[in-house]
C-alpha positions in Angstrom: -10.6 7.0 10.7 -8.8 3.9 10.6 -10.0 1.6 7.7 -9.2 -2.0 5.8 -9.1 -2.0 2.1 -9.4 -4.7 0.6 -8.7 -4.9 -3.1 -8.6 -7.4 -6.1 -5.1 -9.2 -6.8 -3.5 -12.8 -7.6 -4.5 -15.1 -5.0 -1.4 -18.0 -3.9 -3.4 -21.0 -3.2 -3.0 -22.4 -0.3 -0.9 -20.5 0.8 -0.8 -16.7 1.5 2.4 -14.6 2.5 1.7 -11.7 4.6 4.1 -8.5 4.9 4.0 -6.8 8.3 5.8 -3.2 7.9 6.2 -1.3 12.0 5.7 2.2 11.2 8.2 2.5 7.7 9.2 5.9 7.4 10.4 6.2 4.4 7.6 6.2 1.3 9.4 5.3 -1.3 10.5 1.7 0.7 6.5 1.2 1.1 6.0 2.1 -2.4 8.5 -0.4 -3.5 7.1 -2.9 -1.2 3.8 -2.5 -2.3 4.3 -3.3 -6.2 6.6 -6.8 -4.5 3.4 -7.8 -3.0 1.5 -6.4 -5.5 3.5 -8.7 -7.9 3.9 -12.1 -6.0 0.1 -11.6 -4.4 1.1 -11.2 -1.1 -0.6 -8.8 1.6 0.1 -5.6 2.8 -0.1 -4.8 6.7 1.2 -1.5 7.9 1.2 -0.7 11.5 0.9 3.0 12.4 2.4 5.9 13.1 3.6 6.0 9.7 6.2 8.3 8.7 4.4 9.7 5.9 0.9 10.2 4.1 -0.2 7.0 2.5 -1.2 9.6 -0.7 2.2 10.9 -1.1 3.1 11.4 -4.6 6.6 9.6 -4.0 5.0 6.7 -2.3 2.3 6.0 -5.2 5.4 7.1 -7.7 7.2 3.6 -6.3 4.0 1.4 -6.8 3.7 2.7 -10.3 0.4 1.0 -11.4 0.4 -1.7 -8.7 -1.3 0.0 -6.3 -5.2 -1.5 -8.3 -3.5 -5.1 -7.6 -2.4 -4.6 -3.8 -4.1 -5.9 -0.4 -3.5 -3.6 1.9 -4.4 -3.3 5.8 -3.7 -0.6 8.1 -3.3 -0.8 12.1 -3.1 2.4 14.3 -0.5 0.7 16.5 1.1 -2.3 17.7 -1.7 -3.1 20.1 -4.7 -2.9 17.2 -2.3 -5.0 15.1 -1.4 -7.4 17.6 -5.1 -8.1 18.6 -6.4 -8.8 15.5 -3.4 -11.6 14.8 -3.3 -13.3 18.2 -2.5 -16.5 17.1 -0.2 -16.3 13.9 2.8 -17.8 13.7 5.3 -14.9 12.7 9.1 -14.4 11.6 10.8 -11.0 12.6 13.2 -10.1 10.3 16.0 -8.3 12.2 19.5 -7.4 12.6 20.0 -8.8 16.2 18.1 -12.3 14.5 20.1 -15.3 16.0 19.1 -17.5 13.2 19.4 -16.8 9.6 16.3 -16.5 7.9 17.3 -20.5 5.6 17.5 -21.5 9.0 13.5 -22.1 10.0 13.0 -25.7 8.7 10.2 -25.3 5.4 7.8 -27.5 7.3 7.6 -25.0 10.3 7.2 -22.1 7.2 5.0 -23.3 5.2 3.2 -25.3 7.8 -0.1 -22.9 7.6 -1.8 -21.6 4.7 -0.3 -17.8 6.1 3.0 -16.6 6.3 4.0 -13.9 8.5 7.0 -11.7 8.0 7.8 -9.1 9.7 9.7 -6.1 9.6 10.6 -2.7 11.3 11.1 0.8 10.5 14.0 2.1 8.6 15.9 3.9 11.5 16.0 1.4 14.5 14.2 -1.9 12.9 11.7 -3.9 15.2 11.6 -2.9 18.8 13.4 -4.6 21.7 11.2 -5.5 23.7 9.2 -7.3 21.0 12.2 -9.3 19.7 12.8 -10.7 23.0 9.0 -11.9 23.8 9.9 -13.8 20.0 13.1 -14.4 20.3 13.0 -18.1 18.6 11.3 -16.3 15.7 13.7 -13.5 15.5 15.9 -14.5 12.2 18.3 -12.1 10.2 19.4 -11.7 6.7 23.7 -12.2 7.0 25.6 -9.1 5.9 29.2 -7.7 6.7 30.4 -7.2 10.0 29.9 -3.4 10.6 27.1 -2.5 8.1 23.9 -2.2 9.8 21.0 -3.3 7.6 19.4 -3.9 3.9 17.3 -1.5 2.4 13.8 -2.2 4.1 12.6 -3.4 0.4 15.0 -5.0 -0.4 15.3 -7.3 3.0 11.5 -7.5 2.0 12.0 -8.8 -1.3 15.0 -11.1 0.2 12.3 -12.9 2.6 9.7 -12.6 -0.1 11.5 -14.6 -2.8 12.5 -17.3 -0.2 9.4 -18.6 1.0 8.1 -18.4 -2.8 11.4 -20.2 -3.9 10.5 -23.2 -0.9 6.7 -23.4 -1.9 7.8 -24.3 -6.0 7.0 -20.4 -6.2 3.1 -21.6 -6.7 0.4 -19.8 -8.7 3.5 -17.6 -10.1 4.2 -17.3 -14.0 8.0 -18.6 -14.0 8.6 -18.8 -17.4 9.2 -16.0 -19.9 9.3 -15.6 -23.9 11.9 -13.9 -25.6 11.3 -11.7 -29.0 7.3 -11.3 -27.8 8.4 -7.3 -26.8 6.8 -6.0 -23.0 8.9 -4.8 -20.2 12.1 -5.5 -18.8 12.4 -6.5 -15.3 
């Protein structure tokens, strides 16, 4: 059975960032991207087949305690996904990009009160086929000649972190306190 979850986090007002994953494979990538959108309030979509059980103990192992925080959405393929978001305006984070993802001007970004980014699997990124029906939306993240791609979560916190940077990173704690003890990040 296919299902939405829905649960409580940090809301970004206006604005709302929204992580599109095409069937990740690996669990540990989704884990780690779960506790980045668990942490900067963003949304979770995954789009199915999956390469793994969403209860694997290395997936919730990468979410750590974020998982009580995180919005997540499941689709049971592109089509489902696709439907239900006909008329977003979404960035697809890819390798074969012809932009660079500082590229999209900040009024064309932020121009809605949700941002779409998306992103493909591990092995062979987003499919052709969709990357040419959005090819003006199709931006990359530079790297050296040769190497094929980031780390899924890291590209994911590389796109994350931008658009938070260009909207004043809003509704986020940016300062910290020294000597008060907690966690290092």
């Amino acid at each position: 059975m296919w299902y939405t979850t829905v649960c409580k986090r940090a809301i970004l007002e206006p604005m709302k960032i929204n992580i599109v994953l095409f069937q990740p494979e690996i669990p540990q990538n989704t884990g780690n991207i779960s506790r980045t959108c668990s942490a900067t309030g963003c949304a979770l979509h995954l789009v199915h087949p999956l390469g793994f059980s969403l209860d694997e103990r290395h997936l919730r192992r990468a979410g750590l305690d974020y998982w009580d925080g995180l919005e997540i959405y499941e689709y049971p393929d592109n089509n489902a996904f696709f439907s239900a978001h006909t008329h977003e305006k979404m960035w697809f984070f890819s390798q074969k990009g012809t932009h660079n993802y500082w590229d999209i001007p900040s009024e064309e970004l932020l121009s809605s009160q949700d941002v779409w980014l998306v992103f493909g699997r591990e092995s062979r990124g987003l499919d052709e086929d969709l990357l040419l029906m959005h090819r003006e939306r199709c931006v990359r993240i530079p790297m050296l000649e040769g190497k094929r791609s980031l780390n899924l979560s890291n590209a994911v916190a590389v796109a994350v972190y931008e658009v938070l940077r260009r909207s004043g990173f809003d509704g986020l704690k940016a300062q910290g306190s020294l000597g008060k003890g907690g966690a290092d990040v």
